[in-house]
MIPA-229573 format. One record per residue (C-alpha): z, y, x; residue number from 1. Coordinates in Angstrom, 1 decimal, padded with zeros to 4 digits, always signed. Example, Ala and Ser with C-alpha at 12.3 -4.5 7.8 and 13.67 -1.06 7.14 Angstrom:
REM residues 2
+--------+--------+--------+-----+
:     c3 :     c2 :     c1 :   k :
+--------+--------+--------+-----+
: +007.8 : -004.5 : +012.3 :   1 :
: +007.1 : -001.1 : +013.7 :   2 :
+--------+--------+--------+-----+
REM end
This chain:
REM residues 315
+--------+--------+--------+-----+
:     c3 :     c2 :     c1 :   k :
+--------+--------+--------+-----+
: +000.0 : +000.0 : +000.0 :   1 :
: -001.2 : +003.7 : +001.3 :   2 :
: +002.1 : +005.5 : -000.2 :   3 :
: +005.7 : +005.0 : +000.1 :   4 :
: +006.0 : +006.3 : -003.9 :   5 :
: +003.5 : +002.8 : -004.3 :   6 :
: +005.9 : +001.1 : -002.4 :   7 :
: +009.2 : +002.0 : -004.4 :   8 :
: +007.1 : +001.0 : -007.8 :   9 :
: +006.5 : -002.4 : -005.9 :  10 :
: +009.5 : -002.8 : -005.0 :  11 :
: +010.9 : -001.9 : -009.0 :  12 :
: +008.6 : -004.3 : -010.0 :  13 :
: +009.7 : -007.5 : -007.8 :  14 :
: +013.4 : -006.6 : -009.4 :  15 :
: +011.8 : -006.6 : -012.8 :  16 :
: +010.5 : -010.1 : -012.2 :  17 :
: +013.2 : -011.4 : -010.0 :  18 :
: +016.9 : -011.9 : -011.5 :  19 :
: +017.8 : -011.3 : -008.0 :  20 :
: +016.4 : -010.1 : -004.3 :  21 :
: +018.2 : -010.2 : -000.9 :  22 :
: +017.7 : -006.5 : +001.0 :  23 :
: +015.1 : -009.3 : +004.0 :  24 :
: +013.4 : -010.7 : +000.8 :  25 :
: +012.2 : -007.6 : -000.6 :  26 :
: +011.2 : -006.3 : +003.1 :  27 :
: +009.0 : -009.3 : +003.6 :  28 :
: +007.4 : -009.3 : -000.2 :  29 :
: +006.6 : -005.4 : +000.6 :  30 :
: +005.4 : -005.4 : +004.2 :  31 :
: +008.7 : -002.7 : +005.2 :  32 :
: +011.8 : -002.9 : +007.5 :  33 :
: +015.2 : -003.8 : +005.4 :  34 :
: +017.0 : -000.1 : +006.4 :  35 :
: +013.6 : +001.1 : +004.7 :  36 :
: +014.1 : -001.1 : +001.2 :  37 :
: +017.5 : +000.7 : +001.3 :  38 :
: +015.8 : +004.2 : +001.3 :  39 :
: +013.5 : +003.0 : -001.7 :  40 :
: +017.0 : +001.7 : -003.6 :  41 :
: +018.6 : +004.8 : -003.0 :  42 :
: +015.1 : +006.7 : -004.7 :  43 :
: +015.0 : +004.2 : -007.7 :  44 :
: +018.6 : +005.3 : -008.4 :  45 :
: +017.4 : +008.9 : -008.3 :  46 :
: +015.4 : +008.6 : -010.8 :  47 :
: +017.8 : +006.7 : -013.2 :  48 :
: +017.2 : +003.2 : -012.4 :  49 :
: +020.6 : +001.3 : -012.4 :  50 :
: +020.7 : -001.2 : -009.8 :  51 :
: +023.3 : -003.4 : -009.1 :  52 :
: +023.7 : -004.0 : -005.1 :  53 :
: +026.3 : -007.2 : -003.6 :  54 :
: +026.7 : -006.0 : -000.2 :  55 :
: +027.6 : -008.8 : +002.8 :  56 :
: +025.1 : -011.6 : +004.2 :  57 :
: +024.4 : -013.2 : +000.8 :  58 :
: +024.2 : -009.3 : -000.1 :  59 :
: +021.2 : -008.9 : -003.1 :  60 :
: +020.1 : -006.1 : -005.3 :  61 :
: +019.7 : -006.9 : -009.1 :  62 :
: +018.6 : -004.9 : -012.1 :  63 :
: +021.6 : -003.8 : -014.4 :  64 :
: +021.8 : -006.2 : -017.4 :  65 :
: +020.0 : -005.1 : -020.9 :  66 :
: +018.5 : -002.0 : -018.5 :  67 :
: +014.8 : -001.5 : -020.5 :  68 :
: +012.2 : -000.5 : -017.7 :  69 :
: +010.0 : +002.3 : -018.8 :  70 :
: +005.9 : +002.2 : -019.6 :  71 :
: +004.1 : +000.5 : -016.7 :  72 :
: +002.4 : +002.6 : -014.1 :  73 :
: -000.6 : +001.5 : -012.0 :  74 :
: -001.4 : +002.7 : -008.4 :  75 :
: -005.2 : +004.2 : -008.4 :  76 :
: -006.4 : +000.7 : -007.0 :  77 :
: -004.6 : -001.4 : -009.3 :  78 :
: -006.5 : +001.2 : -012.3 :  79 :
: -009.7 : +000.5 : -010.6 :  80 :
: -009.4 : -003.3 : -010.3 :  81 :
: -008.3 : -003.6 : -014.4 :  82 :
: -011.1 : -001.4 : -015.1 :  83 :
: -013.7 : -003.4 : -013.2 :  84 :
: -011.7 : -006.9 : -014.9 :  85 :
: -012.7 : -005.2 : -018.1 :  86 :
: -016.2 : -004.2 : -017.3 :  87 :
: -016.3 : -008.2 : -016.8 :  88 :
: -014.7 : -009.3 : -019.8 :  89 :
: -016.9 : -007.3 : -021.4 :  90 :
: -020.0 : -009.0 : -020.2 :  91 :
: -019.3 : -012.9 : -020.7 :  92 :
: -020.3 : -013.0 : -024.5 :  93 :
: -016.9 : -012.9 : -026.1 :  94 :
: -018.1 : -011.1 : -029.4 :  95 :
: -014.5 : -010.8 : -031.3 :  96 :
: -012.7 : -009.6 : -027.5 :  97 :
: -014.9 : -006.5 : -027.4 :  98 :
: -012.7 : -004.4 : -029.4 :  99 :
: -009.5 : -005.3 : -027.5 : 100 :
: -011.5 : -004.6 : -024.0 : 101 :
: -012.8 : -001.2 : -025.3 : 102 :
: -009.1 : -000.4 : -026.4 : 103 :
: -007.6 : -001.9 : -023.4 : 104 :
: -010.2 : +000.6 : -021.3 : 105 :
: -009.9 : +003.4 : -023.5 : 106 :
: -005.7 : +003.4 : -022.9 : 107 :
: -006.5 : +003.5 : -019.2 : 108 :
: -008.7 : +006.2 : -019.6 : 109 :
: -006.6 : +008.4 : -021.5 : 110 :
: -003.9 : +007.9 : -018.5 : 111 :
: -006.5 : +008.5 : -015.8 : 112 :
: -006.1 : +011.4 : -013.7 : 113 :
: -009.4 : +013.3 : -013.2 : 114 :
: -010.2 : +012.4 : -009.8 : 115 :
: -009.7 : +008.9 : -010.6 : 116 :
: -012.0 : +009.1 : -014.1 : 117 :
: -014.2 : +010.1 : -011.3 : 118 :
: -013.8 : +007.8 : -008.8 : 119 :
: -014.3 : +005.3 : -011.7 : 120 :
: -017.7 : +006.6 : -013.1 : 121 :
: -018.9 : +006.5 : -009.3 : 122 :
: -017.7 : +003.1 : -008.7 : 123 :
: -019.4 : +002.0 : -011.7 : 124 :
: -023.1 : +004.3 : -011.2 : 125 :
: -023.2 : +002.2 : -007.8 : 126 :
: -021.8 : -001.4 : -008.2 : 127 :
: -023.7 : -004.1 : -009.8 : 128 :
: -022.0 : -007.5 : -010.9 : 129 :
: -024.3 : -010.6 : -010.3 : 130 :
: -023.1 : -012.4 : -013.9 : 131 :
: -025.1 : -014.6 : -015.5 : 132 :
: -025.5 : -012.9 : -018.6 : 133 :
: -024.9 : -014.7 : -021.8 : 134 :
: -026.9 : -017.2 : -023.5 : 135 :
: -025.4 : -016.7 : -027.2 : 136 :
: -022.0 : -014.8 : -028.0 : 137 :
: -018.9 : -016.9 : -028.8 : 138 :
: -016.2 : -015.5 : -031.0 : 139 :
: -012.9 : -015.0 : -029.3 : 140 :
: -010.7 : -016.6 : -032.4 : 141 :
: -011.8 : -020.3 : -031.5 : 142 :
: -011.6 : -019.3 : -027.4 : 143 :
: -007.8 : -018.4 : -028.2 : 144 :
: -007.1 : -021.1 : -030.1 : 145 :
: -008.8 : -023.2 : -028.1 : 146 :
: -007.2 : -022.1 : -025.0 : 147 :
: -004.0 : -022.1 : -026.4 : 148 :
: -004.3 : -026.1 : -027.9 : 149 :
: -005.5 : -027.0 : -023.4 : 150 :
: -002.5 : -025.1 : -022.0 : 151 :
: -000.1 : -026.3 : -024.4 : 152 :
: -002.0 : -030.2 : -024.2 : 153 :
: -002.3 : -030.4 : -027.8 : 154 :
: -004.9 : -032.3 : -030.0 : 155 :
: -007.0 : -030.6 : -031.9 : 156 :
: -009.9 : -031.1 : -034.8 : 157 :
: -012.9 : -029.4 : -034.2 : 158 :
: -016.6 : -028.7 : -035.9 : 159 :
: -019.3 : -029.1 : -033.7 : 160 :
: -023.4 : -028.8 : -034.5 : 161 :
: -025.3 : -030.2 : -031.9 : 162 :
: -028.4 : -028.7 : -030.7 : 163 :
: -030.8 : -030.7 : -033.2 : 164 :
: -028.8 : -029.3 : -036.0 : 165 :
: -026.3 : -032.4 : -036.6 : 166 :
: -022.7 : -031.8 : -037.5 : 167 :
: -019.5 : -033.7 : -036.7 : 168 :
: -015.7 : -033.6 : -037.1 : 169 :
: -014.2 : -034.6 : -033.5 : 170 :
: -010.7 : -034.9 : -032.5 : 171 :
: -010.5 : -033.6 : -028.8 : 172 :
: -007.5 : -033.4 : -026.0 : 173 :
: -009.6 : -030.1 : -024.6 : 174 :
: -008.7 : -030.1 : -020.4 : 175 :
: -010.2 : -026.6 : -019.9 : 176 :
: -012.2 : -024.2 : -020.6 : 177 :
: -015.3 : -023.0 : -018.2 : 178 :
: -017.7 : -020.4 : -018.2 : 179 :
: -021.3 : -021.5 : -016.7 : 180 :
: -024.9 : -020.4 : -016.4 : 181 :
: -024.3 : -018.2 : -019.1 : 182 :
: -022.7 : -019.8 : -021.7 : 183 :
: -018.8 : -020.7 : -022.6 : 184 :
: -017.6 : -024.6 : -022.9 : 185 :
: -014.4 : -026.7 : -023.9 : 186 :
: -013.9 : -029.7 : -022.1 : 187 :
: -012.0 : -032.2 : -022.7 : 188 :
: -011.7 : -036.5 : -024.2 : 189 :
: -013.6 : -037.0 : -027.5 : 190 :
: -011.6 : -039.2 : -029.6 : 191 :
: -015.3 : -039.7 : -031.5 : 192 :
: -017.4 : -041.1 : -028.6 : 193 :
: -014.5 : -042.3 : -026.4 : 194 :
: -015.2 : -040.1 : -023.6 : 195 :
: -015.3 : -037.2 : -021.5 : 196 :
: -017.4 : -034.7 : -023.6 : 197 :
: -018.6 : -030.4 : -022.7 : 198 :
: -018.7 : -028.5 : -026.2 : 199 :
: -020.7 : -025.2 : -025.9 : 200 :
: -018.3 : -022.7 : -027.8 : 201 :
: -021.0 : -021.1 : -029.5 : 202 :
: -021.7 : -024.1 : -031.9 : 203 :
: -018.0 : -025.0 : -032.7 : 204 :
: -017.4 : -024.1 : -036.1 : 205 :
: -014.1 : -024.5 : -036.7 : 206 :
: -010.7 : -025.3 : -034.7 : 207 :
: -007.4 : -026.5 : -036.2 : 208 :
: -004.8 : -027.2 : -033.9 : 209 :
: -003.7 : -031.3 : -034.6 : 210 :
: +000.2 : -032.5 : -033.6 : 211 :
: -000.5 : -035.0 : -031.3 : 212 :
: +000.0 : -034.5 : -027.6 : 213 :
: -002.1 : -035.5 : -024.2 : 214 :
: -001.8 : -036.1 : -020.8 : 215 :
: -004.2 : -033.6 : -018.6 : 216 :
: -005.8 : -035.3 : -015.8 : 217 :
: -004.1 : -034.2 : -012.7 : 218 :
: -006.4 : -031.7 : -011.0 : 219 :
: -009.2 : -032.1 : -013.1 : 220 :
: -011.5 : -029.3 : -012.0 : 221 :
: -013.9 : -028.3 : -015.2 : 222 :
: -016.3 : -026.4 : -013.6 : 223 :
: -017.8 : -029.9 : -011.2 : 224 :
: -017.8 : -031.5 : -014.0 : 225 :
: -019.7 : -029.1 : -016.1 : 226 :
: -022.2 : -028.8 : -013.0 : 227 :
: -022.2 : -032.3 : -012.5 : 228 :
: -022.7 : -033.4 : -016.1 : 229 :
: -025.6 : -030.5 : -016.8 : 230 :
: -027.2 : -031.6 : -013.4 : 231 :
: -027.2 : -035.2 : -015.1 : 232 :
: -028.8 : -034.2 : -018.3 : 233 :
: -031.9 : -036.7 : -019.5 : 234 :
: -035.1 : -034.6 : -018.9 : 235 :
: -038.8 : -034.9 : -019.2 : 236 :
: -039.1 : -036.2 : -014.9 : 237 :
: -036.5 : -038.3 : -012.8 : 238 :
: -036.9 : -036.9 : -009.3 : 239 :
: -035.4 : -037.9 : -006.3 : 240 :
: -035.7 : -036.3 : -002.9 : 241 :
: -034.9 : -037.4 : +001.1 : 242 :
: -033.2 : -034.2 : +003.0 : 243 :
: -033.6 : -034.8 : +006.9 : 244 :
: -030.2 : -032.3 : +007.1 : 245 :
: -026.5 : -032.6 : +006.3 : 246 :
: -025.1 : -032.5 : +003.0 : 247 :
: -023.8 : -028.9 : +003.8 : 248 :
: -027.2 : -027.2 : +004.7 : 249 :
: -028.6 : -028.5 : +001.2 : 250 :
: -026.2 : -027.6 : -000.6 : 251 :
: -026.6 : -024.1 : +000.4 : 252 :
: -030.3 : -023.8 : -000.8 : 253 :
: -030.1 : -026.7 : -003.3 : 254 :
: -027.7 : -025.2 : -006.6 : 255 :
: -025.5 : -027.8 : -007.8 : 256 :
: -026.8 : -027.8 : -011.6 : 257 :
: -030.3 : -028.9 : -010.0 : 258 :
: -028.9 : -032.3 : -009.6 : 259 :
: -026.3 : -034.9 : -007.7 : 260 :
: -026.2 : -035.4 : -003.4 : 261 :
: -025.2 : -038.5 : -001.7 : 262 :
: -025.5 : -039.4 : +001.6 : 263 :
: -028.5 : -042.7 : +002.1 : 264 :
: -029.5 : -044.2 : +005.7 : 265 :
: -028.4 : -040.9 : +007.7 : 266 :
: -030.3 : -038.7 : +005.3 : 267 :
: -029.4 : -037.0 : +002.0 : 268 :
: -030.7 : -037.6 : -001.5 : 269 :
: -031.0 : -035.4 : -003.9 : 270 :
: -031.6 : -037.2 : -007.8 : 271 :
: -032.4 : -034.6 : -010.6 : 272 :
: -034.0 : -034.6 : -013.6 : 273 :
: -036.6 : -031.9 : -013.7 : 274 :
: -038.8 : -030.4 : -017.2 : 275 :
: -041.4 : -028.4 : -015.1 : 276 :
: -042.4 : -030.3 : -011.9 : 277 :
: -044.5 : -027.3 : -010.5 : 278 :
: -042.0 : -024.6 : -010.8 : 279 :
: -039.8 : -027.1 : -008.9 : 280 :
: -042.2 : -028.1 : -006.3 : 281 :
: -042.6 : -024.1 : -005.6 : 282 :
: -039.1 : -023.7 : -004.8 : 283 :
: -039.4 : -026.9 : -002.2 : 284 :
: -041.7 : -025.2 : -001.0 : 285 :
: -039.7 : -022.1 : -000.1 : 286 :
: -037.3 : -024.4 : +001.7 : 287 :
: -037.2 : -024.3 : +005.7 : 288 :
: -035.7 : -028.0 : +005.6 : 289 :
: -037.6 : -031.1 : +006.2 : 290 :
: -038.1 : -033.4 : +003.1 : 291 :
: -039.6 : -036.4 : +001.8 : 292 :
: -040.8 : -036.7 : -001.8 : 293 :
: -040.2 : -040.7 : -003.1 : 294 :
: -040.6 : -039.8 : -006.5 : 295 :
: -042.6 : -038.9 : -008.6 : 296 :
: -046.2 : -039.2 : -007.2 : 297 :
: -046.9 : -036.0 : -009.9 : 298 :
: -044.5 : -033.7 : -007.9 : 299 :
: -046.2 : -034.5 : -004.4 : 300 :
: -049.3 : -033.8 : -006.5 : 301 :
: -048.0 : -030.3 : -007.6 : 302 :
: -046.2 : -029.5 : -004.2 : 303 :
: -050.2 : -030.3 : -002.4 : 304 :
: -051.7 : -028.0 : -005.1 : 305 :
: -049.2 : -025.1 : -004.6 : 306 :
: -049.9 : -025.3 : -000.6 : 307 :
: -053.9 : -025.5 : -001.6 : 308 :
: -053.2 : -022.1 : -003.5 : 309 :
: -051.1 : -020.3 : -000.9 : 310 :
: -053.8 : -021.4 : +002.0 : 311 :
: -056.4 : -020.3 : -000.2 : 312 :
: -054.7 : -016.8 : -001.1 : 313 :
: -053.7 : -016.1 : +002.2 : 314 :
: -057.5 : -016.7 : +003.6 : 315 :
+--------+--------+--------+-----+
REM end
């Protein structure tokens, strides 16, 4: 922190959340010698802030009991970083959130000293977030409850319509919820195909909350297997590929939705399913890696054709 005024809000702040802080715990959390965390206790009391203080080795400072802390403050940069959270926010399709984000920005705003109101509009003029931008808008009611049913590991019922228009009831135990190439998903066991199941939010059409409990996998990571199990999807060419580099390099020009790695005779495959072979056999073709097609035939065909085209347009 830039200001010592920062650092005596920091250091209310840790007493708000801490029942209790030795003088050498609250000089490690705020990066200042233990004579100086005496200095800010001595300021907080200026101001009105009763603070109990146990003096000796096992010496702490406390908060009085029942002691109401007034309205939060923010430094400048912690303003700048909830404004830029809620620029986010704003983007990721939540249709019913818009109004709290626009409220929870306005508030800031109206606190906002000038220079900062400026600082902010410069910040925003010049800084571009890469987001994938959302496929369809999914209402916030069924992300809270939603949300709230995973953390809590509670069952819940759930209308879904698939993408060819079918609907079903399923019982779920949701795991988490991910955002990914543009669109929101719940994840989680379906009770109706006895299995590990992605539901985009935008088709759920209704949520109610069931009293049965779950166990959560432990450190089940729902953004691999939303990768993973969109990378996997059945599409109209089953393409697999010979890497003559390490797992690492491909990964860094292959994106994991494009399909699954694994290590085969000192090389690495790469199996993907594929709708348009020749927009895929033009981004091989960007690639400085060495590869070997071994299937299909009609991707080598398109990958010869694109480097026919480039020869030709480049004389």
């Amino acid at each position: 922190m830039e200001k010592p005024l920062q650092r005596v809000l920091a250091v209310l702040e840790l007493l708000q959340s801490h029942p209790r802080l030795s003088g050498a715990q609250l000089a490690d959390l705020v990066g200042v010698e233990r004579r100086t965390v005496r200095r800010y206790i001595v300021e907080l009391e200026r101001f009105g802030v009763p603070i109990r203080a146990e003096r000796g080795r096992d010496g702490h400072y406390a908060l009085m009991p029942g002691y109401k802390l007034p309205p939060l403050m923010f430094s400048n940069d912690e303003t700048l970083a909830l404004s830029v959270g809620l620029r986010v926010a704003g983007e990721l399709g939540l249709r019913d959130m818009t109004p709290a984000v626009a409220s929870a920005q306005a508030k800031l705003d109206r606190v906002m000293p000038v220079s900062l109101k400026r600082k902010m509009g410069d910040l925003h003029a010049v800084v571009a977030l890469d987001l994938t931008r959302p496929q369809t808008e999914s209402g916030s009611a069924f992300f809270a409850e939603i949300t709230r049913c995973a953390s809590a590991a509670q069952r819940l019922q759930m209308g879904y319509c698939a993408l060819d228009g079918s609907t079903t009831e399923r019982m779920v135990d949701p795991y988490g919820v991910g955002y990914l190439y543009g669109a929101w998903y719940v994840v989680g066991y379906c009770h109706l195909r006895q299995g590990l199941r992605s539901f985009r939010l935008d088709r759920v059409s209704a949520v109610h909350a069931l009293p049965q409990s779950f166990g959560r996998p432990p450190a089940f990571d729902v953004l691999q297997y939303l990768r993973e199990s969109i990378a996997t999807l059945p599409r109209a060419h089953t393409v697999a590929i010979l890497f003559r580099a390490d797992q690492a390099a491909v990964r860094r020009v292959m994106s994991a939705s494009i399909g699954t790695l694994t290590a085969h005779r000192g090389r690495i495959r790469l199996d993907a399913q594929i709708d348009d072979l020749p927009a895929f056999a033009r981004d091989l073709a960007r690639l400085s890696l060495e590869f070997e097609i071994v299937k299909p035939k009609a991707l080598k065909t398109a990958l010869l054709k694109h480097l026919q085209h480039l020869l030709q347009a480049h004389g």
